[in-house]
N, CA, C and O of each residue as an XYZ file, in Angstrom:
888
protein
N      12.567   -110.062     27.872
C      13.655   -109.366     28.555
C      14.832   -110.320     28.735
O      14.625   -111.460     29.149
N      16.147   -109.861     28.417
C      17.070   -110.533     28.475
C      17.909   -110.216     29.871
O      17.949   -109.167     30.514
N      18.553   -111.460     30.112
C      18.732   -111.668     31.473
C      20.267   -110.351     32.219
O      20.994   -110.463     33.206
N      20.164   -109.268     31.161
C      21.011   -108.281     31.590
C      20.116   -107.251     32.134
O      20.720   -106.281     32.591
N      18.640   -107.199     32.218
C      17.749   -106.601     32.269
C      18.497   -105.730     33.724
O      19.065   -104.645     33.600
N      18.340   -106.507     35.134
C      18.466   -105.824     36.290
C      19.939   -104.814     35.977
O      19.975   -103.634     36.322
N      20.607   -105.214     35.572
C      21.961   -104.183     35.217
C      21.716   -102.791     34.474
O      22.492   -101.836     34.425
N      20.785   -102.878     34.059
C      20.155   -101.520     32.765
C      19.449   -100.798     33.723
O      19.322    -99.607     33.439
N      18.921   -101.185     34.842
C      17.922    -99.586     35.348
C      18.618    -99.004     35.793
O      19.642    -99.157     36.459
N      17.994    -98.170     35.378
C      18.186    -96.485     35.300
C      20.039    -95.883     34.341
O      20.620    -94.798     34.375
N      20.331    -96.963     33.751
C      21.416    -96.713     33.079
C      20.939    -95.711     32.208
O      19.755    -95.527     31.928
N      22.268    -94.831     31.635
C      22.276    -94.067     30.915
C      22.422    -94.457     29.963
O      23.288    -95.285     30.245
N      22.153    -94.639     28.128
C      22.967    -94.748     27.338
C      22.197    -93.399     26.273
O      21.170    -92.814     25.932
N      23.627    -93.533     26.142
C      23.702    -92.115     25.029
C      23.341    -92.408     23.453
O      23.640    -93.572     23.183
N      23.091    -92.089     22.947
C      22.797    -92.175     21.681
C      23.446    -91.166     20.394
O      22.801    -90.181     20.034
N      24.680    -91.489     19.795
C      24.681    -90.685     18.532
C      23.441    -90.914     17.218
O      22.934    -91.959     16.808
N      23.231    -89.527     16.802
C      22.583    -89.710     15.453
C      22.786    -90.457     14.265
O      22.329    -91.574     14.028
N      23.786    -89.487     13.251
C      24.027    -89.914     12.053
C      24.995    -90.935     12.332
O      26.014    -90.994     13.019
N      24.377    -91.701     11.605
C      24.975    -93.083     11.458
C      24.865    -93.931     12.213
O      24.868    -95.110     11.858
N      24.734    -93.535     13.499
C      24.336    -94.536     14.416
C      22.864    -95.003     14.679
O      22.540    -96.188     14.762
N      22.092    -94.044     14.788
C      20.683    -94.137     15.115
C      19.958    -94.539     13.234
O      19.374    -95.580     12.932
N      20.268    -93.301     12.238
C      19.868    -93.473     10.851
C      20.742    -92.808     10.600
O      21.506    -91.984     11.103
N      20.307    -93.764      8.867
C      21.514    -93.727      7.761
C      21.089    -92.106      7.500
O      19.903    -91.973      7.197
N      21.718    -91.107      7.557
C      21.578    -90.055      6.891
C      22.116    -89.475      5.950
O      21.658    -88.449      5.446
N      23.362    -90.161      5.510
C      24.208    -90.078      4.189
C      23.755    -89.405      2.928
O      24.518    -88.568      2.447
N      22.683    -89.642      2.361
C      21.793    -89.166      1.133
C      21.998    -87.545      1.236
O      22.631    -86.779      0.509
N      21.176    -87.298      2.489
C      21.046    -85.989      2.686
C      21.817    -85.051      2.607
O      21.791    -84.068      1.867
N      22.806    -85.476      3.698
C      24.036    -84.941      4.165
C      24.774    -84.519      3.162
O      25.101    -83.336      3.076
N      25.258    -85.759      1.961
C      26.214    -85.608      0.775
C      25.445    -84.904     -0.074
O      26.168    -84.338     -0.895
N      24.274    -84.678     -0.249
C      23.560    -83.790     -1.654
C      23.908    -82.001     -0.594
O      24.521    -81.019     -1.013
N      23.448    -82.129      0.362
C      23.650    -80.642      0.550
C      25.025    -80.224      0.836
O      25.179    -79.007      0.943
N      26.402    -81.213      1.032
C      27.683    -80.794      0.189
C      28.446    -80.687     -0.035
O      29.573    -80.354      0.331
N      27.219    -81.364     -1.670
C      27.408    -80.813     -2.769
C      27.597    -79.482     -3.592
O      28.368    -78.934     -4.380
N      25.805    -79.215     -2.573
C      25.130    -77.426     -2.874
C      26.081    -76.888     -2.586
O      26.445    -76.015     -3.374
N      26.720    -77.070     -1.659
C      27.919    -76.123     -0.542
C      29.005    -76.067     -1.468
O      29.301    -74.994     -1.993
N      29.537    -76.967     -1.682
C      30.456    -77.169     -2.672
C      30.155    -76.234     -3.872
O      30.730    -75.151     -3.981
N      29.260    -76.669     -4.750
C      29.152    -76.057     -5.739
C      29.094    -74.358     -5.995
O      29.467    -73.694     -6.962
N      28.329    -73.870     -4.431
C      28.151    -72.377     -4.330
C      29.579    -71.711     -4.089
O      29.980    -70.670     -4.611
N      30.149    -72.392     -3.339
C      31.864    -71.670     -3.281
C      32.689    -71.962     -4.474
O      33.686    -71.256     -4.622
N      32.467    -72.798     -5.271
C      33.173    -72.830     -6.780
C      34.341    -74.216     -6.284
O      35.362    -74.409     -6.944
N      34.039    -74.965     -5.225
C      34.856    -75.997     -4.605
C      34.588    -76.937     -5.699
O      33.468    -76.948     -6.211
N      35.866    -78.027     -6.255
C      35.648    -79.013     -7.090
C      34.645    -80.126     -6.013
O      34.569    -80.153     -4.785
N      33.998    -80.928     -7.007
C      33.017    -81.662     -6.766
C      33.602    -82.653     -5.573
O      34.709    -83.117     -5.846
N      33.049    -83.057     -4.295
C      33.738    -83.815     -3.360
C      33.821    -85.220     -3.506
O      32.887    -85.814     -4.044
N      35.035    -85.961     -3.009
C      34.862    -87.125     -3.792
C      34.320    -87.965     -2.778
O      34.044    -87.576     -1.643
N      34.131    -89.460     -3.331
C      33.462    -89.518     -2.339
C      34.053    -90.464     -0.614
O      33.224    -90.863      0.204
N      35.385    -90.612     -0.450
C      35.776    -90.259      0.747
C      35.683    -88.926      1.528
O      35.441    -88.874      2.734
N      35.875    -87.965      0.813
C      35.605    -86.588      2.031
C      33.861    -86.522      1.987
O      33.208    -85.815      2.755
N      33.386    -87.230      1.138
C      32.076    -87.136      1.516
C      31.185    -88.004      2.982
O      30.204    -87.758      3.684
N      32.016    -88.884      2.898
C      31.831    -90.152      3.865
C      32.416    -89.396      5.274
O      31.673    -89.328      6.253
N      33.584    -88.917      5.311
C      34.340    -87.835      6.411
C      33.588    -86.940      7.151
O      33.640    -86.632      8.342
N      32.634    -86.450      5.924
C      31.681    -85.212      6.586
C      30.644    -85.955      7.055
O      29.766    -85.117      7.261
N      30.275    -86.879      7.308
C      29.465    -87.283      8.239
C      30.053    -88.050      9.772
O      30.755    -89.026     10.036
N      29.343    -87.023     10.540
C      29.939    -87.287     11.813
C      30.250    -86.211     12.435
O      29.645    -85.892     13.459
N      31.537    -85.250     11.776
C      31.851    -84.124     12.813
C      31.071    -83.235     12.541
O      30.139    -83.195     11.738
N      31.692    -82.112     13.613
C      30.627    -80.435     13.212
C      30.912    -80.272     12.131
O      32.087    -80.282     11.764
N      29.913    -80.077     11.339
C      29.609    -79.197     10.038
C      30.688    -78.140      9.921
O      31.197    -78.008      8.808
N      31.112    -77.363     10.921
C      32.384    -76.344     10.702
C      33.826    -76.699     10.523
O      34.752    -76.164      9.913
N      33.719    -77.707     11.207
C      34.927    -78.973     11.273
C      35.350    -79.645     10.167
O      36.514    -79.965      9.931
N      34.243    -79.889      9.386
C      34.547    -80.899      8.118
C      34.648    -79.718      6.989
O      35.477    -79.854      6.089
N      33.862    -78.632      7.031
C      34.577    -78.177      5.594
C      35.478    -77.789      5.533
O      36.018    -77.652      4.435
N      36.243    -77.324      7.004
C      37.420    -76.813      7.443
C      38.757    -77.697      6.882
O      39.710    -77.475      6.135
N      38.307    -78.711      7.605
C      39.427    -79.847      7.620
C      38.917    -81.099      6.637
O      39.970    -81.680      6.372
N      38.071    -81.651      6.111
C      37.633    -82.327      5.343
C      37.748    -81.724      3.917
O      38.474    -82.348      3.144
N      37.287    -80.875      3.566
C      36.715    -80.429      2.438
C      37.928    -78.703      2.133
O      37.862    -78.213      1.006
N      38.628    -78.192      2.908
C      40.104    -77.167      2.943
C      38.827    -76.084      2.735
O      38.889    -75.659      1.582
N      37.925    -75.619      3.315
C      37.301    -74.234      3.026
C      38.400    -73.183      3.576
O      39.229    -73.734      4.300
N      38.534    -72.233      3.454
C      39.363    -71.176      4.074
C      38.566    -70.682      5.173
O      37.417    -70.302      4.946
N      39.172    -70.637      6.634
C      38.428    -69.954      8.082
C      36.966    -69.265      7.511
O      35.801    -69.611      7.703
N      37.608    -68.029      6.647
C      36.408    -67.305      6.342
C      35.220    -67.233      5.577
O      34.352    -66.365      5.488
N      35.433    -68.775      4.836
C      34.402    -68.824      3.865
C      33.823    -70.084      4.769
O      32.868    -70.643      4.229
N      34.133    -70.506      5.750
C      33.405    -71.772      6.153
C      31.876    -70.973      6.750
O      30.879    -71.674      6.578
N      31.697    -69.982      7.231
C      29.827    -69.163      6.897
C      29.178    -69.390      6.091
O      28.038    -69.812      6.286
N      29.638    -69.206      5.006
C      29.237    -69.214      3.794
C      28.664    -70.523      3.291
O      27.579    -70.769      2.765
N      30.205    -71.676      3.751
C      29.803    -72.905      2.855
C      28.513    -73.920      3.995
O      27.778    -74.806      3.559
N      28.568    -73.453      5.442
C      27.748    -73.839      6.270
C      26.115    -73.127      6.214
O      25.093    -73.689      6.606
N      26.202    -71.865      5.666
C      24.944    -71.401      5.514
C      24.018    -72.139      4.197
O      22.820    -72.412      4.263
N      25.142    -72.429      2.719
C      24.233    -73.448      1.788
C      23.946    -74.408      2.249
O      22.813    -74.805      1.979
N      24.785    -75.241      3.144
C      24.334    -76.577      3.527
C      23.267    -76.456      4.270
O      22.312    -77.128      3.880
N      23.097    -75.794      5.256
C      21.683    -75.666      5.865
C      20.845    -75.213      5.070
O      19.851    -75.935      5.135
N      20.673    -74.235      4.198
C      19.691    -74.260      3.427
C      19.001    -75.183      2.431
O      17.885    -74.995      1.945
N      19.637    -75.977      2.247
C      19.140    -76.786      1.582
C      19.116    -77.869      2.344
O      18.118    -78.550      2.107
N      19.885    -78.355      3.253
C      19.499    -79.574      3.950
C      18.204    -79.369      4.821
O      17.629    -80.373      5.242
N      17.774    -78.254      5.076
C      16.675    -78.100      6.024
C      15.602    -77.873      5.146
O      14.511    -78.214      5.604
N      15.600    -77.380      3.981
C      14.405    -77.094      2.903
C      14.258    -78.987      2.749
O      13.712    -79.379      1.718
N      14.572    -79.682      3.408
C      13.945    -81.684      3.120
C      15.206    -82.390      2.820
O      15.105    -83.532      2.372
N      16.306    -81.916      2.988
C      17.434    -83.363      2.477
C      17.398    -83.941      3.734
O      17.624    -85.145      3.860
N      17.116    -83.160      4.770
C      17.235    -83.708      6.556
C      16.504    -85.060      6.700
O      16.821    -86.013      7.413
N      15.491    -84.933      5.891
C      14.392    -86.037      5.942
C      14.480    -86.982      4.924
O      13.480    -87.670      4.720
N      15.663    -87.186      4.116
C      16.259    -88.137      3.411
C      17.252    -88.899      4.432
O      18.483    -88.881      4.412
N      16.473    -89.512      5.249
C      17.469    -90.347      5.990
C      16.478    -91.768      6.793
O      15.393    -91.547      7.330
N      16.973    -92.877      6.741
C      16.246    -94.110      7.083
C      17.034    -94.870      8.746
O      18.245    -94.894      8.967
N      16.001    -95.381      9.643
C      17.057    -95.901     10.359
C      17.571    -97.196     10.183
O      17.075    -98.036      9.433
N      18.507    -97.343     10.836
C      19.426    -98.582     10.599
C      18.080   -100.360     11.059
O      16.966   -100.598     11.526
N      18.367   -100.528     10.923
C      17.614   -101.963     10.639
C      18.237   -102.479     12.214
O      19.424   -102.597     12.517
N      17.353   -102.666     12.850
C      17.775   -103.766     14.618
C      17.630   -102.173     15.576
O      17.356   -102.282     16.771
N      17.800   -100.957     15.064
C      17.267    -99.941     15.710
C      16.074    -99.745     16.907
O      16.125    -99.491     18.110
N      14.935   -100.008     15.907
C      13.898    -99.421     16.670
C      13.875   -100.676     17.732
O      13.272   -100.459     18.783
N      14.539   -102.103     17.536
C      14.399   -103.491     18.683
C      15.258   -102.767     19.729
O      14.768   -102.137     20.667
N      16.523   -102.895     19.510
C      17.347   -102.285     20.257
C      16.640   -101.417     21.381
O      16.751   -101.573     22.597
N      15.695   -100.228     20.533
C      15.895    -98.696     21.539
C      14.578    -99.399     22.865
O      14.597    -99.114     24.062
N      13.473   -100.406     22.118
C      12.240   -100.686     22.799
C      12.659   -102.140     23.827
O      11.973   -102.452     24.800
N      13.697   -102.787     23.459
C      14.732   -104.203     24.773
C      15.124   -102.403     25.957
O      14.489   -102.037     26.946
N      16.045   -101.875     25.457
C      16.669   -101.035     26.358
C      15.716   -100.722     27.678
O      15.782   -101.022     28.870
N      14.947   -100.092     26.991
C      13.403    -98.924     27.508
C      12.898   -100.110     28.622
O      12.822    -99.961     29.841
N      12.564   -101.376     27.805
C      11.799   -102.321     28.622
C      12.713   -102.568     29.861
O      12.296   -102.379     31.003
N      13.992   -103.003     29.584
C      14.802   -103.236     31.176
C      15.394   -101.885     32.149
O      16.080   -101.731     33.159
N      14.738   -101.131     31.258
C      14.863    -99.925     32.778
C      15.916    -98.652     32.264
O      16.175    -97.633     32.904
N      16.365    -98.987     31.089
C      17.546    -98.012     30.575
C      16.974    -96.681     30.280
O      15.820    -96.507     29.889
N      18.144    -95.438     30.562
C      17.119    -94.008     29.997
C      18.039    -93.660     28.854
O      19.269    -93.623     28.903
N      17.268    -93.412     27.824
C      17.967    -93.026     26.663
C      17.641    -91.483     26.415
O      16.788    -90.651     26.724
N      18.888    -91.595     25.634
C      18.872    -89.718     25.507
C      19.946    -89.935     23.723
O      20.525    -90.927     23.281
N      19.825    -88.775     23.252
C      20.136    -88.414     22.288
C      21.472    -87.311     22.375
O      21.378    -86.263     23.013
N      22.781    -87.727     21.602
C      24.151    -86.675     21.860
C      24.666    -86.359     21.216
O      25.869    -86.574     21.367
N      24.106    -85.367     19.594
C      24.976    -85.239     18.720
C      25.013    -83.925     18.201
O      24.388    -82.920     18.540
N      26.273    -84.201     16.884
C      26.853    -82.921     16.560
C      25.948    -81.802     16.206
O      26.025    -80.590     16.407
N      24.822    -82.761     15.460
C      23.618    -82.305     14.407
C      23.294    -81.048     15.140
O      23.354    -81.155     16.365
N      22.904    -79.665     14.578
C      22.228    -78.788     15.742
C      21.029    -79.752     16.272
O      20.629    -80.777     15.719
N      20.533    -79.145     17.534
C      19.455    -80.111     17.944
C      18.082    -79.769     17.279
O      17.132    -80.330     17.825
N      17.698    -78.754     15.933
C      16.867    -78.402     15.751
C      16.621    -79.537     14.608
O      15.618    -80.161     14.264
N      17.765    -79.531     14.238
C      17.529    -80.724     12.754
C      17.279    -81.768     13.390
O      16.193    -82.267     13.095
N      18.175    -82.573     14.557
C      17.984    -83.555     14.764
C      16.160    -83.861     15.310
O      15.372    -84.672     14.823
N      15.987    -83.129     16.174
C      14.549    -83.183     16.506
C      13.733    -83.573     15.039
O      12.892    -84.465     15.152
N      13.855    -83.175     14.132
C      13.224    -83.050     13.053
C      13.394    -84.392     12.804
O      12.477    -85.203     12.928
N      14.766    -84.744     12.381
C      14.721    -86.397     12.163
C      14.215    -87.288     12.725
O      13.639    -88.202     12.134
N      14.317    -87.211     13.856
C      13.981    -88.225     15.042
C      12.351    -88.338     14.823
O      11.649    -89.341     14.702
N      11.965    -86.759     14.816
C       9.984    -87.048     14.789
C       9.951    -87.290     12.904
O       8.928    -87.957     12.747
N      10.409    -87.120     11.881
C      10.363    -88.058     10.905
C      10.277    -89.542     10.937
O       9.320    -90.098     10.398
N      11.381    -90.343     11.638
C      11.875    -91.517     11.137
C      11.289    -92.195     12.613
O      11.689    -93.310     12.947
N      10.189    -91.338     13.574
C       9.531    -92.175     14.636
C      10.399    -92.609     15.875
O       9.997    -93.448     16.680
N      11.337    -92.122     15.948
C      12.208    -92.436     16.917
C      11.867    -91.755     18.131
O      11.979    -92.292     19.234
N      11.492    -90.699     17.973
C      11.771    -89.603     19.027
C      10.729    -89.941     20.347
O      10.898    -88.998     21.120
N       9.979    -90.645     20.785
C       9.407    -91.259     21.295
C      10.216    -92.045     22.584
O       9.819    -91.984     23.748
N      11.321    -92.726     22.178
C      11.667    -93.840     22.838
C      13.191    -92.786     23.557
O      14.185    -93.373     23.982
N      13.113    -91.617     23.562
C      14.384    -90.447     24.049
C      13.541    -89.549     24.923
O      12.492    -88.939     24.718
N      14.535    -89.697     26.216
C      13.832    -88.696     27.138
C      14.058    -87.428     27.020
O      13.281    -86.544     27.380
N      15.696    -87.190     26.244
C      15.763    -86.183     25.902
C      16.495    -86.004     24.735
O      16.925    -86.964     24.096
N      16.719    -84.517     24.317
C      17.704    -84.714     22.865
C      18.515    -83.320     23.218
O      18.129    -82.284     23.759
N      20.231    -83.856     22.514
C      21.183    -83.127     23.076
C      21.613    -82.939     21.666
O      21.630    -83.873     20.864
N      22.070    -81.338     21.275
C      22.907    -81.477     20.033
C      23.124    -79.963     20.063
O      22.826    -79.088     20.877
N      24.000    -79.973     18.413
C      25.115    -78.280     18.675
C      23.995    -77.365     18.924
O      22.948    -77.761     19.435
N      24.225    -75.984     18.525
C      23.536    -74.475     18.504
C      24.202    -74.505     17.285
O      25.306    -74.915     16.926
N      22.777    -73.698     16.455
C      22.774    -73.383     15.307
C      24.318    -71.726     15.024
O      24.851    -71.405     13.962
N      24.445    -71.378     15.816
C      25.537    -70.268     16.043
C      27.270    -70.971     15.918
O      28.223    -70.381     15.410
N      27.301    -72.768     16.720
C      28.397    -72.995     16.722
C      28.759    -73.128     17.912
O      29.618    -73.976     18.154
N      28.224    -72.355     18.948
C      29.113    -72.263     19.666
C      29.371    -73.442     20.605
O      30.419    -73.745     21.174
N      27.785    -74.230     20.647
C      28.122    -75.917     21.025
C      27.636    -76.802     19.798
O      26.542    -76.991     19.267
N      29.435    -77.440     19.497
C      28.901    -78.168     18.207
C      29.593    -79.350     18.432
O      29.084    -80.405     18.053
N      31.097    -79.341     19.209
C      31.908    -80.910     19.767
C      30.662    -81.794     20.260
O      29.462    -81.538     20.354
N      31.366    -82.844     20.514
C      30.812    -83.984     20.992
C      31.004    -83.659     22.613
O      30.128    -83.777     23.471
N      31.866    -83.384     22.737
C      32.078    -83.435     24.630
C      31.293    -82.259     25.023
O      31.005    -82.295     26.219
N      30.794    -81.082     24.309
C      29.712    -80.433     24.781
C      28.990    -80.975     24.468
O      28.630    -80.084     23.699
N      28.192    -81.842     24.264
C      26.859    -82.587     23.759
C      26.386    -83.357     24.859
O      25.272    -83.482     25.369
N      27.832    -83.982     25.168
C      27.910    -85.141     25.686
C      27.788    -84.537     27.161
O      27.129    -85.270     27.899
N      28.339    -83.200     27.852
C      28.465    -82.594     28.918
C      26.756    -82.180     29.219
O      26.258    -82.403     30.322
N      26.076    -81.644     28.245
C      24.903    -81.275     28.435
C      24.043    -82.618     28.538
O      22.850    -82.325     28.618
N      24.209    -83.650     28.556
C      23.186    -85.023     28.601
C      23.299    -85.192     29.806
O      22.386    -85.606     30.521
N      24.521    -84.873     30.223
C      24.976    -85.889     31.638
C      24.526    -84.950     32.701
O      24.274    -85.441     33.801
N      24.371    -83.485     32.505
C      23.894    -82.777     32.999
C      22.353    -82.805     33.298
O      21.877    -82.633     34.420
N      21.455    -83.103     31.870
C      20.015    -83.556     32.219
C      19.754    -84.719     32.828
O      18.584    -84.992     33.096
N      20.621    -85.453     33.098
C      20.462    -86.755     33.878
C      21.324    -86.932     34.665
O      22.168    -87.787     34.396
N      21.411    -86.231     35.841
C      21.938    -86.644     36.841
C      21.983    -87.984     38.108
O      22.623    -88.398     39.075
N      20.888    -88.224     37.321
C      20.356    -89.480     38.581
C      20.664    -90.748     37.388
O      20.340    -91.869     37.779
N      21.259    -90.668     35.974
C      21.716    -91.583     35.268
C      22.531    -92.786     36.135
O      22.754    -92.679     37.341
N      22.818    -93.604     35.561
C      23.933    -94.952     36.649
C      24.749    -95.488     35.267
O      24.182    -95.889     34.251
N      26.153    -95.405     35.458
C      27.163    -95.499     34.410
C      26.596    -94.950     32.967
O      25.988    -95.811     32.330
N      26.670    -93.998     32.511
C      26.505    -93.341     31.734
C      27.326    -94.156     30.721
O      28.387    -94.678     31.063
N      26.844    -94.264     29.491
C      27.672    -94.954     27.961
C      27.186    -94.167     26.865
O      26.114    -93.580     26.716
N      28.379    -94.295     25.992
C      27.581    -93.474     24.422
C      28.089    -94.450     23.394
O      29.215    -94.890     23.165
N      26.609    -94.705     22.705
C      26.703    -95.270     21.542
C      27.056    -94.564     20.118
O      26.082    -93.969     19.656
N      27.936    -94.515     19.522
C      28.410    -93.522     18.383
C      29.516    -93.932     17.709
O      30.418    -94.528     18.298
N      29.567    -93.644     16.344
C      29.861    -94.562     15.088
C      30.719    -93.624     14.585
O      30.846    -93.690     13.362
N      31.174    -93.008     14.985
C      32.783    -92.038     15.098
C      33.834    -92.143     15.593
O      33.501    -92.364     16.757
N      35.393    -92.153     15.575
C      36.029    -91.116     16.319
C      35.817    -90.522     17.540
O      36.096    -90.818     18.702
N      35.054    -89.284     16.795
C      34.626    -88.257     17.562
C      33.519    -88.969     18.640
O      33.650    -88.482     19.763
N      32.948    -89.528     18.597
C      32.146    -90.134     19.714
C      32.413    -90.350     21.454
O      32.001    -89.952     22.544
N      33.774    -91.621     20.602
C      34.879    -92.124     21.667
C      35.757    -91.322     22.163
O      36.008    -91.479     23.358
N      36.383    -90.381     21.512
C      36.677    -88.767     22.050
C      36.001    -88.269     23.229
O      36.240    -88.323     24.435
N      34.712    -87.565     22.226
C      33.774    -86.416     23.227
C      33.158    -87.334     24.271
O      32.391    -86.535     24.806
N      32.957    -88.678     25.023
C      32.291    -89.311     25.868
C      33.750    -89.615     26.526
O      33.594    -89.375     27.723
N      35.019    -90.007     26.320
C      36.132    -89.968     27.333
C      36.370    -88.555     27.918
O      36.219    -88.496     29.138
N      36.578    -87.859     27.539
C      36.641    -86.262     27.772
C      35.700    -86.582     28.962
O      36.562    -86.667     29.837
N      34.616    -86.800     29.553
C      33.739    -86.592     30.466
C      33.982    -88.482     31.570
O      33.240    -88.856     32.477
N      35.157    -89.203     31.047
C      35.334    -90.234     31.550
C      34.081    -91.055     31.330
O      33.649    -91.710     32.278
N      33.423    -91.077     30.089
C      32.525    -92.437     29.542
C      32.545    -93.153     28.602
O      32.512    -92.656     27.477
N      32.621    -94.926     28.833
C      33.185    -95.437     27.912
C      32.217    -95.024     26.405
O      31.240    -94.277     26.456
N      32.553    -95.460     25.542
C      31.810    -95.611     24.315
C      31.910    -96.801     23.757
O      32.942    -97.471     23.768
N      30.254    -97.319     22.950
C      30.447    -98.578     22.260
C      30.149    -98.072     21.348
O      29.293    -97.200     21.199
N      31.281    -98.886     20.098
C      31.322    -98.295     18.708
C      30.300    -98.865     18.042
O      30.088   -100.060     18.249
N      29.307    -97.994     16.941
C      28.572    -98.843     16.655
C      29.040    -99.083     15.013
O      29.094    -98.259     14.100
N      29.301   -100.309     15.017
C      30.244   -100.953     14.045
C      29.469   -100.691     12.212
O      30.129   -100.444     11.203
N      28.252   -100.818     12.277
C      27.366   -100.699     11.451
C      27.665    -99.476     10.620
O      27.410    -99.470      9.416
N      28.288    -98.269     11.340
C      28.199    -96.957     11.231
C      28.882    -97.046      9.418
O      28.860    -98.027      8.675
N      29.561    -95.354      9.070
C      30.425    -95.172      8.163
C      31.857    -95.305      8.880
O      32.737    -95.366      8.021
N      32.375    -95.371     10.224
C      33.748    -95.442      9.790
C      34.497    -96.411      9.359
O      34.084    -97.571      9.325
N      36.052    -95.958      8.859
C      36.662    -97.009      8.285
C      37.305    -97.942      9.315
O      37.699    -97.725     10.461
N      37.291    -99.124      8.507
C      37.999   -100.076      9.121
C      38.942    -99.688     10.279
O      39.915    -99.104      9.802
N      39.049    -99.836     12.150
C      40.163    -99.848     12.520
C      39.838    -98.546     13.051
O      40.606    -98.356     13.994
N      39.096    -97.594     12.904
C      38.961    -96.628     13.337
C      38.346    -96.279     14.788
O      38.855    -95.374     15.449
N      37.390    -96.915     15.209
C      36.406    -96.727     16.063
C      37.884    -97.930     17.763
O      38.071    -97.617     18.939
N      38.391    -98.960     17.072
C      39.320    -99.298     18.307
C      40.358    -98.655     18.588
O      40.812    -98.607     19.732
N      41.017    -97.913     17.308
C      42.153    -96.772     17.636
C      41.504    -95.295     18.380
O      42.260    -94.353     18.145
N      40.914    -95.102     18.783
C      40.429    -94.305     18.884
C      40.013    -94.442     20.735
O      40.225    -93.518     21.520
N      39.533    -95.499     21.050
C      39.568    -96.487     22.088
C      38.345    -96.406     22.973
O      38.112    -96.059     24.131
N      37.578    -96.929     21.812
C      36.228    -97.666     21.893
C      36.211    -98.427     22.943
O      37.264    -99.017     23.184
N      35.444    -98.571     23.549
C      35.572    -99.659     24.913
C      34.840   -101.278     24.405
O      35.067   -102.408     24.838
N      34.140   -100.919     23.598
C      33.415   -102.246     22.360
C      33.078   -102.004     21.448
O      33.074   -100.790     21.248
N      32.697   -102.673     20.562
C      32.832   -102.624     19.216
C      31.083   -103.964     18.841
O      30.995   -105.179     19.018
N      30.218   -103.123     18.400
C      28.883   -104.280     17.943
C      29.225   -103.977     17.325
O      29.945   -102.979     17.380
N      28.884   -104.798     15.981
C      28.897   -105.225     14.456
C      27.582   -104.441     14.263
O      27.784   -103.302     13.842
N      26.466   -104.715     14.437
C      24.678   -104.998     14.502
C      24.550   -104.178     15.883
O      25.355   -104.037     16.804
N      23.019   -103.602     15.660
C      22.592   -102.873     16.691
C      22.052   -104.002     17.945
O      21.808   -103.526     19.053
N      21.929   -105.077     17.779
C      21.445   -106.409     18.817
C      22.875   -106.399     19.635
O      22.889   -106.604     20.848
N      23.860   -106.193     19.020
C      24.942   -106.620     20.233
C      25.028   -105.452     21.057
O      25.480   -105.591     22.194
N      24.676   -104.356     20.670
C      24.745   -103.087     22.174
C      24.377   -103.619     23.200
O      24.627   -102.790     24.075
N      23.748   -104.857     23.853
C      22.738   -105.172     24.518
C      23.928   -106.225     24.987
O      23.787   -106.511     26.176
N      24.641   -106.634     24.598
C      25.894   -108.079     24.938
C      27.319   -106.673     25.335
O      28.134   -106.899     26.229
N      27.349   -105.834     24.821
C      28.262   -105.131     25.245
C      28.036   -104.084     26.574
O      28.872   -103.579     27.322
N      26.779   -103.992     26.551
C      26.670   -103.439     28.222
C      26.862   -104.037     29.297
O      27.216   -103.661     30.414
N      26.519   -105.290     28.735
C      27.162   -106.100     29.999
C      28.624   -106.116     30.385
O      29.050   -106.513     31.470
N      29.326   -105.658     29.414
C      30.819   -105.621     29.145
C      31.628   -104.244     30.103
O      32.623   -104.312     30.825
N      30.903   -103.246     29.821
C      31.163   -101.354     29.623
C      30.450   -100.992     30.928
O      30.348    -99.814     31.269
């Protein structure tokens, strides 16, 4: 136990998925593809492919990928079909992960899970890749849409943990540092993630780890 230990009980820290927790990229970009390919969309390159990981699924084909309002059903219904028929489970976690989540746990921290992913997939990942164990709970969209932001994600965590102490979210977005200010909580960027360069401090990350070992030097910080 490292000597930040007494500062962590009963802290909150939040946890984003993709990208932060595991690489899920593989998955994500093959199903679209499918999506792509079923609407007759040219093949995505691979910056808007990198883009679509992270926000709502309705969000990125919208604004990532130009679907038209009314075909984004459509291009969201291939992607789930095929990402849930096993691309979901094409995903590995990040390396200093599973140390990270079991230091936290040991000095008293409660972890919870806050992302875009519906929470049905994510559950799925999490009991794939063995994680799901070390989360008291797991927060993510509705398969309908109607909670798919980050600051509803992030509103429903803080809600299951009320007896949390400074609440933080770890997440490798933008959108992270967004949806956790919206509710007045800092975010530490997790640097490892996909975004680009410069992104995660404009955005106004409260820290920035390189490696999943420094979350643990930045709480002391946040």
């Amino acid at each position: 136990m490292t000597s930040s230990g007494a500062g962590l009980r009963s802290r909150l820290v939040l946890f984003d998925l993709d990208g932060t927790l595991v690489d899920s990229t593989p998955g994500i970009r093959a199903s679209v593809r499918v999506a792509a390919r079923e609407l007759g969309l040219p093949e995505p390159t691979p910056a808007q492919l990198t883009a679509m990981v992270g926000p709502p699924l309705q969000d990125g084909f919208r604004f990532v990928l130009g679907v038209p309002p009314d075909d984004v059903p459509h291009a969201v219904a291939a992607y789930r079909a095929h990402y849930a028929a096993g691309a979901l489970l094409d995903a590995t976690v990040h390396e200093g992960i599973p140390e990270l989540l079991t230091d936290l746990s040991a000095q008293g921290a409660v972890l919870a899970v806050a992302t875009s992913k519906p929470r049905v997939f994510a559950v799925r990942v999490l009991r794939h890749t063995g994680l799901l164990p070390s989360f008291a709970s797991v927060h993510g969209a509705t398969l309908d849409g109607a909670v798919r932001h980050k600051d509803q994600v992030v509103a429903a965590a803080l809600a299951a943990h009320p007896e949390g102490v400074r609440p933080v979210l770890v997440g490798d977005r933008e959108h992270d540092v967004l949806g956790a200010a919206a509710h007045g909580v800092p975010c530490i960027g997790a640097g490892w993630g996909p975004a680009p360069a410069g992104e995660l401090a404009a955005a106004g990350a409260a820290a920035i780890a390189a490696v999943p070992s420094g979350v643990l030097d930045a709480l002391t910080r946040v």
